[in-house]
PyMOL Python script that loads the backbone (N, CA, C, O; Angstrom):
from pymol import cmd

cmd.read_pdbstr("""\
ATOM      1  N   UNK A   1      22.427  10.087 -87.693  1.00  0.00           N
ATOM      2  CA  UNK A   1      23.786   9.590 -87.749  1.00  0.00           C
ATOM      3  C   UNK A   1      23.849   8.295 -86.952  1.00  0.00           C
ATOM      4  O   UNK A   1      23.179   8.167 -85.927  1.00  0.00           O
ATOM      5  N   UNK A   2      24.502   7.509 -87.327  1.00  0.00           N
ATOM      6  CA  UNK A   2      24.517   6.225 -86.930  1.00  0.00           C
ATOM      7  C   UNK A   2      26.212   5.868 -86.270  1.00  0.00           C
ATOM      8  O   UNK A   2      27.298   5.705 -86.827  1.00  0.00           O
ATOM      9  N   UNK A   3      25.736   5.853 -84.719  1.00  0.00           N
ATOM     10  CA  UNK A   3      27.028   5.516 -84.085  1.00  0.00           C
ATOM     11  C   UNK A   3      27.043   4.243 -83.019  1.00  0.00           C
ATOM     12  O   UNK A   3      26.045   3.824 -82.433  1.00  0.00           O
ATOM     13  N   UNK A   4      28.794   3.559 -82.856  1.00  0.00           N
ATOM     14  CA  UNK A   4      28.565   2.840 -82.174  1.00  0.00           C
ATOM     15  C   UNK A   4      28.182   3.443 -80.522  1.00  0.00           C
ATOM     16  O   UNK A   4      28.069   4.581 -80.065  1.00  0.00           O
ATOM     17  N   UNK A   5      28.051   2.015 -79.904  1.00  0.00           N
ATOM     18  CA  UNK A   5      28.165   2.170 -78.106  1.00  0.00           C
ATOM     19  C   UNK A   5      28.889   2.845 -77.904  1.00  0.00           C
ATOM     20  O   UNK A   5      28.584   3.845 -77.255  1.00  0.00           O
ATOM     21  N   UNK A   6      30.384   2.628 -78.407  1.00  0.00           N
ATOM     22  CA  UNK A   6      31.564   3.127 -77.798  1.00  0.00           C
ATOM     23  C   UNK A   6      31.559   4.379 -77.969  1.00  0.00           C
ATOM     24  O   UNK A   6      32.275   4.983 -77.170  1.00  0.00           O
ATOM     25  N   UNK A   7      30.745   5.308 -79.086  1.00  0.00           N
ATOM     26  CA  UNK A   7      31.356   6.702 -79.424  1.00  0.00           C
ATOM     27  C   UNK A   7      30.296   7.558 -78.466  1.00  0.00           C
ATOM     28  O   UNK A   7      30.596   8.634 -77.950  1.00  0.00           O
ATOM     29  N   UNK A   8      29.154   6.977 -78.332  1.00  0.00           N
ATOM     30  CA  UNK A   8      27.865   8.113 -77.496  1.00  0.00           C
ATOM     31  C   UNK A   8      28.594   7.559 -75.944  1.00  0.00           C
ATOM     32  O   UNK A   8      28.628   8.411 -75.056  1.00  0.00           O
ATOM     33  N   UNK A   9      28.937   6.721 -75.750  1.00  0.00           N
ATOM     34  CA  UNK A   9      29.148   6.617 -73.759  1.00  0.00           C
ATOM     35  C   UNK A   9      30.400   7.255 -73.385  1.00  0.00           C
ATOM     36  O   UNK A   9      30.614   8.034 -72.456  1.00  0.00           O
ATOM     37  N   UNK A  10      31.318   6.718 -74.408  1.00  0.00           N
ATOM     38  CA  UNK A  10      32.834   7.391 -74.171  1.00  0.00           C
ATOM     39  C   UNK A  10      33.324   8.499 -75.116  1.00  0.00           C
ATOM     40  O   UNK A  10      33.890   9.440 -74.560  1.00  0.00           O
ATOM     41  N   UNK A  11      33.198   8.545 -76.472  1.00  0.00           N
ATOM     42  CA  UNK A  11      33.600  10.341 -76.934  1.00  0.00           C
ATOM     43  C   UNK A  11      32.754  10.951 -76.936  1.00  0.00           C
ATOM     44  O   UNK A  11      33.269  12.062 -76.808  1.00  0.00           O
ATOM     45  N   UNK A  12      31.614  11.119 -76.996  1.00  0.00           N
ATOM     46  CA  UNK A  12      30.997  12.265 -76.766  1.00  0.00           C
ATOM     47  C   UNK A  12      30.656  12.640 -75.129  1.00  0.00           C
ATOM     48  O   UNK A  12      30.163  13.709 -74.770  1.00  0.00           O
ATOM     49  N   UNK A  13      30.984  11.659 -74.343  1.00  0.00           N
ATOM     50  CA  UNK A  13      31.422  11.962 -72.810  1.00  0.00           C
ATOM     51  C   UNK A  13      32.479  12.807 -72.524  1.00  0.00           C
ATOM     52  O   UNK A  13      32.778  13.320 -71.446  1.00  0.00           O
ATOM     53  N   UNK A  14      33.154  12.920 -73.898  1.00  0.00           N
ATOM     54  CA  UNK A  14      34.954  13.100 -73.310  1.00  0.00           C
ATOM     55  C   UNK A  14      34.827  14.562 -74.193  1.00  0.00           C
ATOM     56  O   UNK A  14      35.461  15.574 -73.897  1.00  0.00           O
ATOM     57  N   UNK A  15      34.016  14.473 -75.168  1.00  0.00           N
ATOM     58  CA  UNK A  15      34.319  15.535 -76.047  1.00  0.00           C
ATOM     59  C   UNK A  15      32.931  15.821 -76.821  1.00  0.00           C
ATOM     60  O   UNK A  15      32.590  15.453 -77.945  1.00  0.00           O
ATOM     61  N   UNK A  16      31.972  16.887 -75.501  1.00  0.00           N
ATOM     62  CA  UNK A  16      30.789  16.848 -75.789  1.00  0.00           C
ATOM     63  C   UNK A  16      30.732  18.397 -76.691  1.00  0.00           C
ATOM     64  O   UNK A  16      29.688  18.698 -77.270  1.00  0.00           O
ATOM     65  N   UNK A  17      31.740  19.161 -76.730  1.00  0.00           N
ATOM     66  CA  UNK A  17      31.786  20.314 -78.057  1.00  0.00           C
ATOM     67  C   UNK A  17      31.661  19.682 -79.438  1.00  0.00           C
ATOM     68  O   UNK A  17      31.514  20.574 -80.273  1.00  0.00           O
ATOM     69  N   UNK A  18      31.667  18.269 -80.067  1.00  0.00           N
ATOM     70  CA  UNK A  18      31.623  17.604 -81.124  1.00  0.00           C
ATOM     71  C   UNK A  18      30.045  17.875 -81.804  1.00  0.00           C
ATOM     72  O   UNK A  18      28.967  17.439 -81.399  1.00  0.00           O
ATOM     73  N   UNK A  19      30.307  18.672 -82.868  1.00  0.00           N
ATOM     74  CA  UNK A  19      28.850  18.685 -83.379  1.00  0.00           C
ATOM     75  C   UNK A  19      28.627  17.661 -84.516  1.00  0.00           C
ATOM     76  O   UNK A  19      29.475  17.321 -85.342  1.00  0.00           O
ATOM     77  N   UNK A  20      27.141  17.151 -84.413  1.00  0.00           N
ATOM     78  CA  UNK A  20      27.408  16.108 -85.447  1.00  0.00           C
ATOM     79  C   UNK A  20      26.872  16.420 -86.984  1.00  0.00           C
ATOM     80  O   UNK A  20      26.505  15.555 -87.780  1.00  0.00           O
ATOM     81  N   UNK A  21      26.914  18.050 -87.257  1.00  0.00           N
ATOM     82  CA  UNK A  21      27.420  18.408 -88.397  1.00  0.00           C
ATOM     83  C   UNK A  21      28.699  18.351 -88.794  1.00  0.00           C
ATOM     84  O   UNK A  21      29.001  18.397 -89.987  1.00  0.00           O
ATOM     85  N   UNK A  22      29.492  18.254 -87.921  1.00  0.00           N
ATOM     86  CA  UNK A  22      31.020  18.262 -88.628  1.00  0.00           C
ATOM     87  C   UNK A  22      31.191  17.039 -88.846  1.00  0.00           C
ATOM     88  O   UNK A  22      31.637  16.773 -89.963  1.00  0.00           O
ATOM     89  N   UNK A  23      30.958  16.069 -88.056  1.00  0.00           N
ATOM     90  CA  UNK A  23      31.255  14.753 -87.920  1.00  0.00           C
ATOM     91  C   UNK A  23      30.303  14.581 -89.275  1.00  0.00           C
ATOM     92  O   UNK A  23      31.132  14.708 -90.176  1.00  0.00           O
ATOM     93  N   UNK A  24      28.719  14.312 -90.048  1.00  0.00           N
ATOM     94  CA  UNK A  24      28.740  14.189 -91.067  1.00  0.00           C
ATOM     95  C   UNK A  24      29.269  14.707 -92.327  1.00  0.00           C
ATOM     96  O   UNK A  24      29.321  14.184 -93.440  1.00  0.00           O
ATOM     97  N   UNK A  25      29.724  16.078 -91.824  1.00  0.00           N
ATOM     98  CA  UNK A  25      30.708  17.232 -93.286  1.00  0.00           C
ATOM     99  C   UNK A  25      31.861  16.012 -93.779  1.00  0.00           C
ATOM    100  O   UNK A  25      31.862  15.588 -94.935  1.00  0.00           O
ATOM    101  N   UNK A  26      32.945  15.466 -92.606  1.00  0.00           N
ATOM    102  CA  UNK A  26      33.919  14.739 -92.690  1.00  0.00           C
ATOM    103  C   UNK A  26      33.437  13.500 -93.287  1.00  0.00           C
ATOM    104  O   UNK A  26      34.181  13.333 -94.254  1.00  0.00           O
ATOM    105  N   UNK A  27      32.600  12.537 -93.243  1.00  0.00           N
ATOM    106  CA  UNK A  27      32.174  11.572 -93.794  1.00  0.00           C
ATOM    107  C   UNK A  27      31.713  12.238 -94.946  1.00  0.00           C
ATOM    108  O   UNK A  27      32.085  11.567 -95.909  1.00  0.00           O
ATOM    109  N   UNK A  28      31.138  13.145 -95.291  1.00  0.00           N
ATOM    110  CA  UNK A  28      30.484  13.475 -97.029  1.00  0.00           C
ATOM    111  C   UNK A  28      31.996  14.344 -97.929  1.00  0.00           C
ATOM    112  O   UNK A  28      32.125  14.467 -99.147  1.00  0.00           O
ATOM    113  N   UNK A  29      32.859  14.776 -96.950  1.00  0.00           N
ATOM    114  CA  UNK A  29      33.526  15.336 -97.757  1.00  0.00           C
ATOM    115  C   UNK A  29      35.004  15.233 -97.409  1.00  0.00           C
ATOM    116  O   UNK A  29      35.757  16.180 -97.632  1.00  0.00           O
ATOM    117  N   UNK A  30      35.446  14.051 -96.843  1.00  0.00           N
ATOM    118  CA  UNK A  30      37.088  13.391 -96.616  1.00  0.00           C
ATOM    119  C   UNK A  30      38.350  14.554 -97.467  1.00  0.00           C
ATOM    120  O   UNK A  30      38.655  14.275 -98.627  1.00  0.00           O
ATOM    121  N   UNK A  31      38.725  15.276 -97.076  1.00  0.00           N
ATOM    122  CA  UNK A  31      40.365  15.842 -97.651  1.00  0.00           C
ATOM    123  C   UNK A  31      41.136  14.594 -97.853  1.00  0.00           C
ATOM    124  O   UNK A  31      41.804  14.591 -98.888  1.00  0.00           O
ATOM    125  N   UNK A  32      41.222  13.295 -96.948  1.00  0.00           N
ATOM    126  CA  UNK A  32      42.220  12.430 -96.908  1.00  0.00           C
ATOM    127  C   UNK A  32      41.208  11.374 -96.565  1.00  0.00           C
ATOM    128  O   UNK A  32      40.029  11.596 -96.286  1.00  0.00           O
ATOM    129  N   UNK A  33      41.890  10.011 -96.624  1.00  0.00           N
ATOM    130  CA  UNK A  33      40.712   8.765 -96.119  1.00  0.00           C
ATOM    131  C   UNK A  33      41.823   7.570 -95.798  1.00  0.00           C
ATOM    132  O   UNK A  33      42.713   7.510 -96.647  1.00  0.00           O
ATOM    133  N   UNK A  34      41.891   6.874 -95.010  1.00  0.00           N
ATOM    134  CA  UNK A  34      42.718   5.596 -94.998  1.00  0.00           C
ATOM    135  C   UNK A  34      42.205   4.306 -94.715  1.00  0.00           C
ATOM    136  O   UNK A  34      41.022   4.565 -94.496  1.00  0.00           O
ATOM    137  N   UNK A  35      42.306   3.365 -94.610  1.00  0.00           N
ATOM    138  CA  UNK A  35      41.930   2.190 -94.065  1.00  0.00           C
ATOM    139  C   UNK A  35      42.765   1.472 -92.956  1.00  0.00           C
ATOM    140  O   UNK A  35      43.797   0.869 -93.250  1.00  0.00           O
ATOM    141  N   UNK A  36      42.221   1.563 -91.462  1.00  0.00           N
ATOM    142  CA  UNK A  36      43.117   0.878 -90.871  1.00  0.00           C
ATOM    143  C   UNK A  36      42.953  -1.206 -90.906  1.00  0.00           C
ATOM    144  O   UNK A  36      41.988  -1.704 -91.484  1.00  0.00           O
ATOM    145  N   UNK A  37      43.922  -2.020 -90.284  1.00  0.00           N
ATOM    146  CA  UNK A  37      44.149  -2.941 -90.397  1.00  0.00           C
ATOM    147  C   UNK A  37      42.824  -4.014 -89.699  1.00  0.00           C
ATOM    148  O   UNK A  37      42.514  -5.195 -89.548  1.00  0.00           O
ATOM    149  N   UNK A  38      42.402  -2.731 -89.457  1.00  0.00           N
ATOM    150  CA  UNK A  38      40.613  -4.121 -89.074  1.00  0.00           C
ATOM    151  C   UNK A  38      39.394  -3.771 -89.306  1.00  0.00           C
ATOM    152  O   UNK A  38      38.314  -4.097 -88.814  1.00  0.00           O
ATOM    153  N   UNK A  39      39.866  -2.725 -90.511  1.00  0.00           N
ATOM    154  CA  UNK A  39      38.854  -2.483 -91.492  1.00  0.00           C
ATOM    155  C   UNK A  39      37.685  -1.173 -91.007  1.00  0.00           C
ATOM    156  O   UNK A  39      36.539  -1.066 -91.444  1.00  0.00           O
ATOM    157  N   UNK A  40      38.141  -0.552 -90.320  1.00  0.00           N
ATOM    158  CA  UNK A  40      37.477   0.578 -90.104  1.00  0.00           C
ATOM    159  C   UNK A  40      38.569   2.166 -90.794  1.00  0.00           C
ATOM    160  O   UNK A  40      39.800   2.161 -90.787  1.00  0.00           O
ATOM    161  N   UNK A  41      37.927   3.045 -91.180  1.00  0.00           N
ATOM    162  CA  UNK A  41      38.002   4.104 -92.010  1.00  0.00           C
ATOM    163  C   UNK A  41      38.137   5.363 -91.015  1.00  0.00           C
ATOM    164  O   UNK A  41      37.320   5.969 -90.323  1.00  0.00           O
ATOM    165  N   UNK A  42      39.661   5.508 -91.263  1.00  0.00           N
ATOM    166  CA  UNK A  42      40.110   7.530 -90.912  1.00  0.00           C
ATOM    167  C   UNK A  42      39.531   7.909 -92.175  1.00  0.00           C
ATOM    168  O   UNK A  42      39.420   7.334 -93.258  1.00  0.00           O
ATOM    169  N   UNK A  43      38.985   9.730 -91.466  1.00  0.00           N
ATOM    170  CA  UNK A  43      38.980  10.100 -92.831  1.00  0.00           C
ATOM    171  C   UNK A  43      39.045  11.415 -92.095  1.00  0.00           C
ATOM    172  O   UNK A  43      38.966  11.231 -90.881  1.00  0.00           O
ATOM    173  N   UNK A  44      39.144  12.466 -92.380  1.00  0.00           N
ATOM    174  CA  UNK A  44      39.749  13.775 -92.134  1.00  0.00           C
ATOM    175  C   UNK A  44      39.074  14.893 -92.902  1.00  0.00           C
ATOM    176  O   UNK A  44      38.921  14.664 -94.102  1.00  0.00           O
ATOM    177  N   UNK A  45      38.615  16.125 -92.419  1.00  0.00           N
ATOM    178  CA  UNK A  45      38.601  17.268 -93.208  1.00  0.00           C
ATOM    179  C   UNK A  45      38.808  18.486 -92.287  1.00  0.00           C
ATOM    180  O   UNK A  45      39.052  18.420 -91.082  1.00  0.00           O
ATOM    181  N   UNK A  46      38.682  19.553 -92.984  1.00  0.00           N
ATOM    182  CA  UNK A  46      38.884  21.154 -92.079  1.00  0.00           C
ATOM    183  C   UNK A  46      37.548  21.235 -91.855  1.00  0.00           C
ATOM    184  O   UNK A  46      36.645  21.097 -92.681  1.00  0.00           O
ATOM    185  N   UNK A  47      37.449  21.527 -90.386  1.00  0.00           N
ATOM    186  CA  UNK A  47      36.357  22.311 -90.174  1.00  0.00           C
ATOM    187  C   UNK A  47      36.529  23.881 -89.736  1.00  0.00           C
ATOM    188  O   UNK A  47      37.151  24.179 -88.717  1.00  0.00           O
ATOM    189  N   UNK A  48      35.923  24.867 -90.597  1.00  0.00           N
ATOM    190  CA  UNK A  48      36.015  25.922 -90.418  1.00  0.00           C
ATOM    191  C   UNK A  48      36.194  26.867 -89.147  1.00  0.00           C
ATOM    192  O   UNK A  48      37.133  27.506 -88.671  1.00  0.00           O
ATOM    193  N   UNK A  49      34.637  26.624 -88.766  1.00  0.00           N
ATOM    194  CA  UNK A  49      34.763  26.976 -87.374  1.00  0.00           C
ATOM    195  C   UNK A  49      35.372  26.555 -86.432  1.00  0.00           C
ATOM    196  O   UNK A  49      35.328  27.377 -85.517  1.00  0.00           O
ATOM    197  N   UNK A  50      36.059  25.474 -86.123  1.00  0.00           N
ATOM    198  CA  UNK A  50      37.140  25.312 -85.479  1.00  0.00           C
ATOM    199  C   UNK A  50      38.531  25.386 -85.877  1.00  0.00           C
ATOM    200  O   UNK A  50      39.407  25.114 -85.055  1.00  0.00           O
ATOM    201  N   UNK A  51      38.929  25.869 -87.540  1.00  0.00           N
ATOM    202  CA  UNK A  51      40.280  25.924 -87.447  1.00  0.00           C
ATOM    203  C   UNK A  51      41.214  25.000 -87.486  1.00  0.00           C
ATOM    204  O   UNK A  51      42.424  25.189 -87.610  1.00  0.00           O
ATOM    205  N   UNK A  52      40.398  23.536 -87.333  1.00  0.00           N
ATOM    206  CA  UNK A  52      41.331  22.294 -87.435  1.00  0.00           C
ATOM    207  C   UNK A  52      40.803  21.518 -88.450  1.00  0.00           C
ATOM    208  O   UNK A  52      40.017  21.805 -89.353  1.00  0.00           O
ATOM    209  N   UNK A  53      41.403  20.413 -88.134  1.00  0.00           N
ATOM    210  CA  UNK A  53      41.272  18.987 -88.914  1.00  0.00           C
ATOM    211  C   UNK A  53      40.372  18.046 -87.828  1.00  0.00           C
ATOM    212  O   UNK A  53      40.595  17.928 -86.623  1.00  0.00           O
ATOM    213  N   UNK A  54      39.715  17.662 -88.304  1.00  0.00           N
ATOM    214  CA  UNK A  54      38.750  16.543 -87.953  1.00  0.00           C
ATOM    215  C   UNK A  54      38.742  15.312 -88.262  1.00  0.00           C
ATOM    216  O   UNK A  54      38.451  14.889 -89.381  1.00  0.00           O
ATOM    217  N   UNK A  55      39.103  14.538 -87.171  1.00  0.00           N
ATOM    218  CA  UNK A  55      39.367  12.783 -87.753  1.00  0.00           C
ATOM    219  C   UNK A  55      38.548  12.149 -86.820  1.00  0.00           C
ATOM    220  O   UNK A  55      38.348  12.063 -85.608  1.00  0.00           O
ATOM    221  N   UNK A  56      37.955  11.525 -88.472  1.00  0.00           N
ATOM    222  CA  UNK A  56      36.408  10.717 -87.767  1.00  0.00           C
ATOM    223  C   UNK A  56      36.465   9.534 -87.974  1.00  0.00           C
ATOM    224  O   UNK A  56      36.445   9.351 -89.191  1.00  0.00           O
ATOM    225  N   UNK A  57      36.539   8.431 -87.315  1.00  0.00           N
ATOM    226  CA  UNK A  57      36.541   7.054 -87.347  1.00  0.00           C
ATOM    227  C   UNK A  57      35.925   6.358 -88.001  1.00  0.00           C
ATOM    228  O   UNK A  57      35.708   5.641 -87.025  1.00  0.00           O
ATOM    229  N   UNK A  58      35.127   5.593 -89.197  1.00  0.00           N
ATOM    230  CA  UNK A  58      33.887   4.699 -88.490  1.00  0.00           C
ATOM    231  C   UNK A  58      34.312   2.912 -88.849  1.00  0.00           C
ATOM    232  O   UNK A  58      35.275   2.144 -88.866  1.00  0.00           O
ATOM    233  N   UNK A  59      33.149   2.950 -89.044  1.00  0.00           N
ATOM    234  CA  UNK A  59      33.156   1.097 -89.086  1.00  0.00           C
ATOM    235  C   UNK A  59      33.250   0.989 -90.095  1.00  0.00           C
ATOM    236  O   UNK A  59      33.120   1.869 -90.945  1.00  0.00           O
ATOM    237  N   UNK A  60      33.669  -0.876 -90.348  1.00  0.00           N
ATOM    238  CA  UNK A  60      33.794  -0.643 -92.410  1.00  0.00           C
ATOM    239  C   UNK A  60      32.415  -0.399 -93.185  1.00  0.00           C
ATOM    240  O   UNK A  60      32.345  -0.296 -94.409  1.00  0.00           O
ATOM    241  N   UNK A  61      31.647  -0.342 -92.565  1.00  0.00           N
ATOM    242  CA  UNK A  61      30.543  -0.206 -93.380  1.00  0.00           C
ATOM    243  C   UNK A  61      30.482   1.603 -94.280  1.00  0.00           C
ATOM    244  O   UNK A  61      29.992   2.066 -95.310  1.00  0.00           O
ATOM    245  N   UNK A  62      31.477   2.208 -92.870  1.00  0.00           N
ATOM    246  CA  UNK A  62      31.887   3.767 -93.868  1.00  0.00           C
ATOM    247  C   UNK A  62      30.846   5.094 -93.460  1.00  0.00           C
ATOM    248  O   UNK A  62      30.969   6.251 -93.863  1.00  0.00           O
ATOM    249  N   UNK A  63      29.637   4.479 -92.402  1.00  0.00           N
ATOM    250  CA  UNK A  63      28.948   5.233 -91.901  1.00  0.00           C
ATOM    251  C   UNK A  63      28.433   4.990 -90.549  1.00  0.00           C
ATOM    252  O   UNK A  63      27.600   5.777 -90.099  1.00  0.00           O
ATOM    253  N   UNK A  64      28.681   4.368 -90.114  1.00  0.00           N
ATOM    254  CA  UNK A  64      28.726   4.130 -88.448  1.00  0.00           C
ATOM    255  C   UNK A  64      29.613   4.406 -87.548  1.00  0.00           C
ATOM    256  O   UNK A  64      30.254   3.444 -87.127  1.00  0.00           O
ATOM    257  N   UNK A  65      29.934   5.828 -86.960  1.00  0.00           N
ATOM    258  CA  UNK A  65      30.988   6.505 -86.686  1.00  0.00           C
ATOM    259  C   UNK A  65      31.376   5.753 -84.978  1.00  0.00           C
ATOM    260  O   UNK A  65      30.544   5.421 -84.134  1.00  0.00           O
ATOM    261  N   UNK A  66      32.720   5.663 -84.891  1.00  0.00           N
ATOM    262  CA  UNK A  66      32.924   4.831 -84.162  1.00  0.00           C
ATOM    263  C   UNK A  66      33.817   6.075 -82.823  1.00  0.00           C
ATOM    264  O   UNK A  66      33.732   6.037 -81.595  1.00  0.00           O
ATOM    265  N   UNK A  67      34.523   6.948 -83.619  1.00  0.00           N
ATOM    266  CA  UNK A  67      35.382   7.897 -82.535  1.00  0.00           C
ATOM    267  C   UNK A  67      35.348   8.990 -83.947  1.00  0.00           C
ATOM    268  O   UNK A  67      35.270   8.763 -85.154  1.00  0.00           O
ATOM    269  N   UNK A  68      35.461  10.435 -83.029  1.00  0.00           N
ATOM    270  CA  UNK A  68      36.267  11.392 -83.776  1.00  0.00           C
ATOM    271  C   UNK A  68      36.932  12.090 -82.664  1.00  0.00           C
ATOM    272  O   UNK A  68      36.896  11.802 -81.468  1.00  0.00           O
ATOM    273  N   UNK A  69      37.815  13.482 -83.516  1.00  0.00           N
ATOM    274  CA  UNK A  69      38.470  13.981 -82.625  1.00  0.00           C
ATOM    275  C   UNK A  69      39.030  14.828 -83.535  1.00  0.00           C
ATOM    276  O   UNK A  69      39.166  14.413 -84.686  1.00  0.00           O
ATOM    277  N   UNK A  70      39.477  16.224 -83.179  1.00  0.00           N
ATOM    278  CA  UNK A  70      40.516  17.094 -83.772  1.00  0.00           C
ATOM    279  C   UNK A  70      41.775  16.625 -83.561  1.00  0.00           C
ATOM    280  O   UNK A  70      42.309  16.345 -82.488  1.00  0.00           O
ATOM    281  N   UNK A  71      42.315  16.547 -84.937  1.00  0.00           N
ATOM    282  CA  UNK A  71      43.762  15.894 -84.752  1.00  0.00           C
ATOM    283  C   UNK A  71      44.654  16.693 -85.259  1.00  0.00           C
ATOM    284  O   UNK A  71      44.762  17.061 -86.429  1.00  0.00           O
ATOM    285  N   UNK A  72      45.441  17.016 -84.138  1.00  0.00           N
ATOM    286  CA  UNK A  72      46.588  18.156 -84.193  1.00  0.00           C
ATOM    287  C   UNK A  72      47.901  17.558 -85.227  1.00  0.00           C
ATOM    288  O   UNK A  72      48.675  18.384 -85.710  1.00  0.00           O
ATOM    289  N   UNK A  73      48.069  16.119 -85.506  1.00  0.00           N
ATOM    290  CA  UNK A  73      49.216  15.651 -86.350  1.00  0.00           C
ATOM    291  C   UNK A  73      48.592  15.608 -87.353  1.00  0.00           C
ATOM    292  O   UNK A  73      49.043  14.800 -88.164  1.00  0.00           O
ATOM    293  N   UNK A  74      47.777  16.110 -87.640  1.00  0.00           N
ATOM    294  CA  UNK A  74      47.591  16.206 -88.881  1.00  0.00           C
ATOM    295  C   UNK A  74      47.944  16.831 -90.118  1.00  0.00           C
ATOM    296  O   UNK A  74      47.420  17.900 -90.430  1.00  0.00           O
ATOM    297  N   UNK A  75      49.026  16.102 -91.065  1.00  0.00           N
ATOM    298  CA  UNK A  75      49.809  17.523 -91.939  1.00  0.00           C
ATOM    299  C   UNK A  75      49.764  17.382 -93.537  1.00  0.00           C
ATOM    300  O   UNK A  75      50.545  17.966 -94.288  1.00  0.00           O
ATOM    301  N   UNK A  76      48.929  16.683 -93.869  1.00  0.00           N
ATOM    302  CA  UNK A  76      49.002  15.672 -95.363  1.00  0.00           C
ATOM    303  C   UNK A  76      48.883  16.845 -95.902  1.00  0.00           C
ATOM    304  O   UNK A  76      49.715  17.174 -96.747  1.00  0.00           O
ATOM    305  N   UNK A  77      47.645  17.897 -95.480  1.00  0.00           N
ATOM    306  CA  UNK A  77      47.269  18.931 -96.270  1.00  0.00           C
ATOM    307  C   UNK A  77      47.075  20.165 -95.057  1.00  0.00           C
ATOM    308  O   UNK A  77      46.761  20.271 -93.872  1.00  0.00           O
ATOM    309  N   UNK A  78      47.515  21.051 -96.290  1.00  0.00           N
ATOM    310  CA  UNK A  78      47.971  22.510 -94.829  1.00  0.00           C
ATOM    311  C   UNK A  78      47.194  23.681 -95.851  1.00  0.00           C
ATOM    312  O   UNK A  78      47.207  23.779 -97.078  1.00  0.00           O
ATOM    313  N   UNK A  79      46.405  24.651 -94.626  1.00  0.00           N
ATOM    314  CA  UNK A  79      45.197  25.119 -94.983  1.00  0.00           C
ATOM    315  C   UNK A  79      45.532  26.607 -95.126  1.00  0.00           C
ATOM    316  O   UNK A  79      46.359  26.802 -94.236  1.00  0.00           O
ATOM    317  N   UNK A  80      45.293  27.959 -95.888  1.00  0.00           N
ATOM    318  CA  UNK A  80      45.333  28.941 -95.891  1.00  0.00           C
ATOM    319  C   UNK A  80      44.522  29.745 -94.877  1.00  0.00           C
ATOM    320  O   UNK A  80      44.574  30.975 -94.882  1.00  0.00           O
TER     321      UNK A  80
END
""", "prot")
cmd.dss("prot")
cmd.show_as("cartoon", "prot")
cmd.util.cbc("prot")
cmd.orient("prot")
C-alpha cells in the first residue's frame, strides 16, 4: 500500500487499530466516492468487523492513501 508522510507519522500514530486491509477493501470497493477541491478522493465503505464506515483519503492519483478514519457522519447509506 502506498502512503503519504503524513498518514504513517501522524494517523497511524493517532489511530494504530487501522488495518491496512480495510483501508485497501475501501479503495477496491467505495459504497460512496467524492472529490475534494484539491483533488484528492473520499471514498467510504462498511467495514464489518468494526460496524462502521470507513473514510479513506488518498491523493489524486486514487491510490496513495493520505488519512483514514471511521466516520461517524456518515449517512448517505445505512446498513442492516
Amino acid at each position: 500500500m502506498k502512503t503519504t508522510d503524513y498518514f504513517i507519522e501522524s494517523v497511524m500514530a493517532r489511530r494504530p487499530y487501522l488495518q491496512e486491509e480495510w483501508i485497501e477493501y475501501v479503495i477496491k470497493n467505495p459504497i460512496y466516492k467524492e472529490i475534494q477541491s484539491n483533488g484528492r478522493f473520499r471514498q467510504w465503505a462498511f467495514i464489518e468487523k468494526s460496524a462502521k464506515d470507513l473514510r479513506v483519503i488518498t491523493e489524486p492519483d486514487g491510490k496513495t492513501v493520505h488519512n483514514a478514519f471511521f466516520d461517524r457522519g456518515f449517512k448517505i447509506i445505512t446498513h442492516n
